[in-house]
C-alpha positions in Angstrom: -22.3 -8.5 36.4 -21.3 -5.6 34.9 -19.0 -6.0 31.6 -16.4 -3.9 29.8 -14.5 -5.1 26.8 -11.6 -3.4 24.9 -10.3 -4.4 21.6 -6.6 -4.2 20.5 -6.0 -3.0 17.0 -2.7 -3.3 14.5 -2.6 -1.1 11.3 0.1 -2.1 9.1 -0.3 1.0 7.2 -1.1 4.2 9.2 -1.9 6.1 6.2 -4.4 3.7 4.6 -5.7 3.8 7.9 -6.9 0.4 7.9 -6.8 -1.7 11.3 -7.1 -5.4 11.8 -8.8 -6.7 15.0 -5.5 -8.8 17.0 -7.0 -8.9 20.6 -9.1 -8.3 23.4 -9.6 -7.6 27.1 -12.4 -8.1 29.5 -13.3 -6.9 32.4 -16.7 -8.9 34.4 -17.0 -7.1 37.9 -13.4 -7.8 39.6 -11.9 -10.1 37.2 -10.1 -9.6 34.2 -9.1 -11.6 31.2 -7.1 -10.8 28.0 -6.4 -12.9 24.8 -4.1 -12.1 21.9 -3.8 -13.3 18.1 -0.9 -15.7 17.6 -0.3 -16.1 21.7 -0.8 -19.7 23.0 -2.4 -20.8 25.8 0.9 -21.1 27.6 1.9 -17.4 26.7 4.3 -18.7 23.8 4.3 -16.7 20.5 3.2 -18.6 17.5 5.5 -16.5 15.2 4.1 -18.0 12.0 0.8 -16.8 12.7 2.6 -13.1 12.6 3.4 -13.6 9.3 -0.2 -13.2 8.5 0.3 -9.5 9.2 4.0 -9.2 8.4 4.6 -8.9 12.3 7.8 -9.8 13.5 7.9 -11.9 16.7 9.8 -9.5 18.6 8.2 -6.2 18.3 4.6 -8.1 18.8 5.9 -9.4 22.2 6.9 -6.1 23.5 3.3 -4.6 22.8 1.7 -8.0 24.3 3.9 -7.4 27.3 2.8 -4.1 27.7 -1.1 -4.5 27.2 -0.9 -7.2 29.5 0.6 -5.5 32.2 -1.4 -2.3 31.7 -4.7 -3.9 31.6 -4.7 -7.3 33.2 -2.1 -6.5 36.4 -2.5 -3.0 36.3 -6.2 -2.5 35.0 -5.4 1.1 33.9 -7.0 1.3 30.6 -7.3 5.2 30.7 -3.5 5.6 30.9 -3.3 3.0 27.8 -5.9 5.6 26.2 -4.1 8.8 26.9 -0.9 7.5 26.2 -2.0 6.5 22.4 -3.7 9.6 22.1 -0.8 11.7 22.9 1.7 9.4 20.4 -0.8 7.5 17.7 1.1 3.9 16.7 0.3 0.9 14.5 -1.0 -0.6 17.6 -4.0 1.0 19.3 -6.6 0.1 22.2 -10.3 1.0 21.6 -13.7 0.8 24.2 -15.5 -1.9 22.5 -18.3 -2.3 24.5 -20.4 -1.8 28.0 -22.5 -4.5 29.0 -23.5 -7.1 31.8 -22.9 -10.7 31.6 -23.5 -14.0 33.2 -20.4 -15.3 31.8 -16.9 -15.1 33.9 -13.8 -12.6 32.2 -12.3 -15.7 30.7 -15.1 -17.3 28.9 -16.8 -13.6 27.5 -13.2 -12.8 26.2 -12.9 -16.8 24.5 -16.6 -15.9 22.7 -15.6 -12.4 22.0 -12.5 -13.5 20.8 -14.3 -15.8 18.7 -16.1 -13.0 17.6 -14.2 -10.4 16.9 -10.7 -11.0 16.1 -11.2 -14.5 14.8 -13.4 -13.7 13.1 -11.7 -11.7 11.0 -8.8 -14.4 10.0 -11.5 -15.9 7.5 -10.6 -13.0 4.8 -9.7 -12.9 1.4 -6.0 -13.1 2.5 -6.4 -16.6 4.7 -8.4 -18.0 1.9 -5.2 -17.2 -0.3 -2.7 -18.8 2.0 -4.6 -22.0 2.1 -4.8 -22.2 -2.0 -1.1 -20.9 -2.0 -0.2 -24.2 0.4 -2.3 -26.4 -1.6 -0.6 -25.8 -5.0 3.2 -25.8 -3.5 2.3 -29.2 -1.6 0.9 -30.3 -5.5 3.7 -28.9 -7.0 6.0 -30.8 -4.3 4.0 -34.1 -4.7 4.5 -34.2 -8.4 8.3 -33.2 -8.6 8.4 -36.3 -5.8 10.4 -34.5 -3.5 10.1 -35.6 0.2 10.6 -32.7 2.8 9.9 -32.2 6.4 7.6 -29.8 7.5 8.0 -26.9 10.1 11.5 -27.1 10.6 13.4 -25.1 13.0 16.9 -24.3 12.2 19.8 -21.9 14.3 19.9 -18.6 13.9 22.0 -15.6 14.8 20.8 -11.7 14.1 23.9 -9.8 14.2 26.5 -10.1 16.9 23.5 -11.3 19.3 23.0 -14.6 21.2 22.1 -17.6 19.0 18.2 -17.8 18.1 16.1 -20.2 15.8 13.8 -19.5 13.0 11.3 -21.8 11.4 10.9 -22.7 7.6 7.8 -24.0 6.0 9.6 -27.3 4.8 12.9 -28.8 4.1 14.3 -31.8 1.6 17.4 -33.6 2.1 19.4 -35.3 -0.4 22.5 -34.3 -1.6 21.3 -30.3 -1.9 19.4 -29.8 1.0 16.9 -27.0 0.6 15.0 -24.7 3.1 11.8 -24.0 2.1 9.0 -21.0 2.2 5.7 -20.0 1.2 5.2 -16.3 1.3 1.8 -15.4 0.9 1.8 -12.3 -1.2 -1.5 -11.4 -0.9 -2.6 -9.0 1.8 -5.0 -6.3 2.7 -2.0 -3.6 1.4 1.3 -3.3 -0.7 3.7 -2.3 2.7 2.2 -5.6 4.6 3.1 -7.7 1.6 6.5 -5.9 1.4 6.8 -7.0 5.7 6.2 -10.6 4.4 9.3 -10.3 2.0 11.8 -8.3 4.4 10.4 -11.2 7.7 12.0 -13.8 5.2 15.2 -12.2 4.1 16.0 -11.4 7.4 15.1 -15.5 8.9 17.7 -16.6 5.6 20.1 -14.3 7.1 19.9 -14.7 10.2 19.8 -19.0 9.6 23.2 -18.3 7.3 24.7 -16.1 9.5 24.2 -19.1 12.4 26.0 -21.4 10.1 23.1 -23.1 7.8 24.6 -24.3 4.4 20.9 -25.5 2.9 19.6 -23.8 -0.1 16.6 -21.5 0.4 13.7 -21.5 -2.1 10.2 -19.2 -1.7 7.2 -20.2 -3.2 4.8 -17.6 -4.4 1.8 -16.9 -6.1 2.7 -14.8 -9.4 -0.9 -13.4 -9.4 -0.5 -11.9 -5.8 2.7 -9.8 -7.3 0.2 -8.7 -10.3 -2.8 -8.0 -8.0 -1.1 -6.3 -5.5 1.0 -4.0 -8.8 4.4 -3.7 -7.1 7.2 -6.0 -8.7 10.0 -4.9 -6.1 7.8 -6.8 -3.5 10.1 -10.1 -5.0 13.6 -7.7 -4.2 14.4 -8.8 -0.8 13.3 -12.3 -1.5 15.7 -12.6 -5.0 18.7 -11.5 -3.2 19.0 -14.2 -0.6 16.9 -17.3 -2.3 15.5 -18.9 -5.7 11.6 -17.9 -6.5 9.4 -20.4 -7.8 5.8 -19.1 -8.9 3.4 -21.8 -7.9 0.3 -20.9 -10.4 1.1 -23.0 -12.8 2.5 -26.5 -12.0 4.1 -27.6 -14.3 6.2 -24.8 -14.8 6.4 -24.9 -10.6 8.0 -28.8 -11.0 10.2 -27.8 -13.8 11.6 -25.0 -11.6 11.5 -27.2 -8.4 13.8 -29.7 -10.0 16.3 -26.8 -11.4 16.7 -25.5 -8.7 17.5 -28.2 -6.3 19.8 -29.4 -8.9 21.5 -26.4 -10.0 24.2 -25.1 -7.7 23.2 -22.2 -5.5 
């Protein structure tokens, strides 16, 4: 059957120009299919995922909304085409390609998937994250603290209904501490600068709902160096403690001032 497959782009930057793969939609004779970085099976957004891109959860749903209504229930591509063309954004919808297949709109957009947007998660940046989260659980084994991982605490942004945000770990004890890794390291300055401004605005949010825990981010102190912009620590300094991770000794030294000191 005749094939047609469109990939959905996000440029963090629109003047470096430089656009990341975070979708795409089929269409195999009368059926369609459309699948979405960070989007679970059941539809729910996986909003630590978005941090890979310094995405907040919010604005990503609106644009998955709207590509899925526009090209799976509505299968009007061309209007999704003028429309960008007329008012460029960070997200953008491209023709990938024109074929036949003997595969079903579900399974081509799974392997294209695969392909194509998945594809490019094995980068430079996701090979940083994992060595960033091996040396902060080091650094954590050999201060002997015992946290809790993923935790998901109340929030409240502004005067608006109460929400929840999720923090990479926690530790109990007499000064509990919520805890972050923010993975410094990304394809340009402004995307690492998103990954600061996400996480002032979760510790806000998780204070302003009432949390009482101290907040620390870990961080790679090469990243800062390599990406040559020492205001990308600002946002993070003013609401939490910083602990640089790339050396760990110096990483347990820190751990255990911090979670004794007094906030």
């Amino acid at each position: 059957m005749n094939a047609t497959w469109h990939l959905i782009q996000y440029t963090a930057d629109m003047r470096r120009k430089e656009p990341r793969n975070i979708g795409v939609a089929v269409t195999v004779g009368d059926e369609c299919a459309i699948k979405f970085f960070g989007v679970e099976a059941g539809g729910r957004i996986d909003g630590r995922q978005l941090r890979r891109y310094g995405l907040s959860q919010d604005a990503y749903s609106d644009w998955v909304n709207y590509y899925t209504t526009m090209l799976l229930h509505h299968r009007d591509a061309a209007r999704v085409l003028d429309s960008q063309r007329r008012r460029p954004t960070e997200f953008r919808l491209i023709l990938a390609g024109q074929s036949t297949s003997a595969d079903n709109a579900c399974t081509l957009a799974e392997r294209l998937y695969r392909e194509l947007v998945a594809g490019e998660e094995s980068t430079a940046s996701e090979q940083w994250s994992r060595v960033l989260k091996q040396r902060v659980d080091a650094a954590l084994s050999a201060a002997q603290v015992q946290t809790t991982a993923d935790v998901e605490v109340g929030a409240r942004w502004g005067e608006g209904d109460a929400d929840a945000v999720t923090f990479d770990y926690r530790c109990g004890g007499e000064q509990p501490a919520l805890m972050d890794r923010l993975q410094l390291h990304r394809v340009n300055l402004e995307s690492a600068k998103s990954v600061a401004r996400e996480f002032n605005a979760r510790v806000t949010a998780a204070r302003s709902a009432g949390a009482r825990d101290k907040f620390i981010a870990f961080y790679s102190g090469q990243a800062v160096e390599q990406m040559a912009s020492p205001t990308i620590l600002t946002p993070i300094r003013g609401v939490a403690n910083v602990i640089d991770v790339d050396n760990e000794e110096r990483a347990v030294d820190a751990i255990h001032y911090h979670l004794g000191a007094t906030a």
